[in-house]
N, C-alpha and C positions, 0 to 999 in steps of 0.2 A: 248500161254504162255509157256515157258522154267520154270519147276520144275527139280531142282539138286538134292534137299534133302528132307527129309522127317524126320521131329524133332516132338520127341512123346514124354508125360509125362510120366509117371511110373504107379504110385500107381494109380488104380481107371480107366487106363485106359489099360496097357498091362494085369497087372495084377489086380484081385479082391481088394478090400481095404477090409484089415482084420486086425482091430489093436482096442482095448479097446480104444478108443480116450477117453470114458469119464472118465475111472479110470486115464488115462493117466492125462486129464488136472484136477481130483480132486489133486493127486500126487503135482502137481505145487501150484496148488493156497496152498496148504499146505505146501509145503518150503517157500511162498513169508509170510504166515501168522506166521511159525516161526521165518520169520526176521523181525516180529513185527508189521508186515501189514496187517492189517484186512479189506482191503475196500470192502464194498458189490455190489461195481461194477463187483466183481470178479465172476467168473459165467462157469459153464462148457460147457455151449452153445457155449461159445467165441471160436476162432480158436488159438493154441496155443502163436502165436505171436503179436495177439491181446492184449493177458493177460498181455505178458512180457513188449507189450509198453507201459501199466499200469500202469507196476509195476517199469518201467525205470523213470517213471514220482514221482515216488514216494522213489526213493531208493537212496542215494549216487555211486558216478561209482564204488565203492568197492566193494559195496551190491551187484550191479549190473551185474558185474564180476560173480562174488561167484553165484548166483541165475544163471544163463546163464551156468555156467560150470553144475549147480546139474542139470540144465533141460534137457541141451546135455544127461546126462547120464540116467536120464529119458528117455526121447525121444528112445533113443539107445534099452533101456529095449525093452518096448515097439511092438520096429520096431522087432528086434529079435525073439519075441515073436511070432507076428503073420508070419513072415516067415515060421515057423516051420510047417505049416498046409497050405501052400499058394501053387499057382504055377499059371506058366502065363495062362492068359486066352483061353479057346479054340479055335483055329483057326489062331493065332498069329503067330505061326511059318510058315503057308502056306502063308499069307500077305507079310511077312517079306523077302521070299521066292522070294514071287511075284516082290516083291519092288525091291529085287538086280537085279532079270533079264531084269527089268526095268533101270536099271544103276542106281539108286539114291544112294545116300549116308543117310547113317542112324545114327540117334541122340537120345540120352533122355536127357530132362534136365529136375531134379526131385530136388525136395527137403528132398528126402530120405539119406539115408546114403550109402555109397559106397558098404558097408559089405552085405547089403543086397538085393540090385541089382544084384551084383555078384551070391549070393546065389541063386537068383530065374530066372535067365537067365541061370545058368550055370545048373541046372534040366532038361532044354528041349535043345533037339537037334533041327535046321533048319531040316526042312521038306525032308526026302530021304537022310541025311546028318549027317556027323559025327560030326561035328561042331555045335558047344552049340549057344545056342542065344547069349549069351555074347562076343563072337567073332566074330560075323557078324557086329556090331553095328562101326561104325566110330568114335563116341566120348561119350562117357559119362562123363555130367557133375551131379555131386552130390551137398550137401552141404559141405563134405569136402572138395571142390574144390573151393567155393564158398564161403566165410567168412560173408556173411549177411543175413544170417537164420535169425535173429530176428530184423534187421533194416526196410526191403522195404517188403511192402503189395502185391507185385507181382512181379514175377517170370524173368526180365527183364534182370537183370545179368549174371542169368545163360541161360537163353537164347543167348545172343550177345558172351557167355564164348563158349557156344556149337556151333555157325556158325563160329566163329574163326577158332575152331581146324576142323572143316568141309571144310572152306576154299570158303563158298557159300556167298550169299546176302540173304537178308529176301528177296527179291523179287524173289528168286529164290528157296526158301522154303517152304514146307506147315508142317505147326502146327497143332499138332493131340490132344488135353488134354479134359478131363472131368469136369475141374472146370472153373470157368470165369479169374481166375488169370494165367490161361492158357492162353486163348483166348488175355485177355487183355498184353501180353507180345509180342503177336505173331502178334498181330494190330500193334503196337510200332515199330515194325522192317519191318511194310509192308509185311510181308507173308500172303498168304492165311492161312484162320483159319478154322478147323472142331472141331466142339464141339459134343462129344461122350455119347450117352445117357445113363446115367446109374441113377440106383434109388437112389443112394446117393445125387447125385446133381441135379439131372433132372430140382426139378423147380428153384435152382438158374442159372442154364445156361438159361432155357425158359424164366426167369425173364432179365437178361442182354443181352439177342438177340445181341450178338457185333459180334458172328462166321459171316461167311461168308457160311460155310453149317453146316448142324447138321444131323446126324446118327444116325444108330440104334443100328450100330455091326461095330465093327472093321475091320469086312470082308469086309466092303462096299468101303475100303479106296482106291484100287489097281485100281478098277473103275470109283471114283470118280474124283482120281490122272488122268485118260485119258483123261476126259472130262476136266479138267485144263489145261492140255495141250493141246488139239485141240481148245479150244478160241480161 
C-alpha cells in the first residue's frame, strides 16, 4: 500500500491537552443564560459544540450570531491560556524527523486556533535541526480556515481542506488523532486510521473501535507507517 502523507490532530495528540475545558464551558453556558436561556440541558460534561447546538435550537440567528462571536472569544481565552505552560510532546520531533526521511507529506487538521499552533510548534526545533516544527508541516488546517466550528459533529471539512492543499488522496493518507471524531473523519476519506492512547479519551476511542490500529505512543507511528506500506 502506497502512504504519501501523514495527517495528525493537534491537541491531545502532538501535544498534551491542557485547557480548563470546564471553566471554559461553565463561561458559555453563562453567556447563553444571559441571553435568557436557562435550559437544564445545559451541562459542562457536553463538548462545546454540543452546547451551541442547543442553544442554536433555541435562539433566533441574531442571538446566535452574538453567542458564536462571545464563544469564539472565549474559546481563544482559553486556548491562550493553556499554551503558555504547554509544549509538544516528547519524542515528536524525532517521528516527525522520521516521517520527512520517509518522503511523506505532513498535516494537522485541528480544531484549535491557528495563534496557537503556531505558538507551540514554533517552541521545538525538528530533531539536529534549525527548523521549528511549524515549518516542516505541508499544510495546516485550523478553525480559522475552516468556518464550521460549531455546525458538524466531526472533523470531515477540515480534513478534505487539509489533503487538498497536500495534494494526496485519503487512500493515500494515514490519520493520527486521539479522539473518535478524529478516527471518524479519516474513515470518511478511506485513509488508514490510528487512534492514539491517551487518558483523556482512552475509553471513548476503546468504546468506538472504528481505528484501524491503536497505539501507545506517538513513537510507534514511523514503524507502524512500514508495515502499511509493505501490505
Amino acid at each position: 500500500m502506497r502512504i504519501k502523507a501523514a495527517v495528525f490532530d493537534f491537541d491531545g495528540t502532538l501535544v498534551p491537552f491542557k485547557m480548563d475545558y470546564i471553566a471554559l464551558r461553565q463561561e458559555i453556558i453563562q453567556r447563553i443564560a444571559e441571553m435568557g436561556i436557562k435550559n437544564q440541558s445545559f451541562n459542562v460534561s457536553d463538548p462545546i459544540r454540543n452546547t451551541l447546538k442547543k442553544a442554536r435550537e433555541l435562539l433566533n440567528d441574531k442571538d446566535m450570531e452574538t453567542l458564536e462571536r462571545e464563544a469564539e472569544k472565549i474559546i481563544n481565552f482559553y486556548e491562550l491560556e493553556g499554551a503558555k505552560n504547554n509544549a509538544v510532546i516528547t519524542g515528536v520531533s524525532e517521528v516527525l524527523k522520521t516521517l520527512k526521511e520517509m518522503n511523506l507529506k505532513l498535516g494537522i487538521f485541528t480544531l484549535n486556533q491557528r495563534k496557537v499552533v503556531e505558538i507551540l510548534l514554533n517552541k521545538a526545533t525538528l530533531f539536529e535541526s534549525k527548523a521549528t516544527l511549524f515549518e516542516i508541516f505541508d499544510a495546516i488546517v485550523t478553525r480559522n480556515s475552516v468556518r464550521d466550528f460549531y455546525q458538524n459533529s466531526i472533523k470531515l471539512k477540515y480534513l478534505r481542506t487539509c489533503l487538498r492543499k497536500l495534494g494526496v488522496d485519503g487512500k493515500e493518507t494515514i490519520v493520527i488523532g486521539d479522539h473518535p471524531i478524529d478516527i471518524e473523519a479519516g474513515k470518511l476519506i478511506n485513509a488508514i486510521t490510528v487512534g492514539v492512547h491517551t487518558s483523556r479519551n482512552w475509553k471513548e476511542l476503546r468504546k468506538d473501535e472504528k481505528y484501524d490500529f491503536l497505539i501507545d505512543s506517538i513513537a510507534e507511528i514511523p514503524e507502524l507507517i512500514q508495515k502499511v506500506v509493505e501490505l
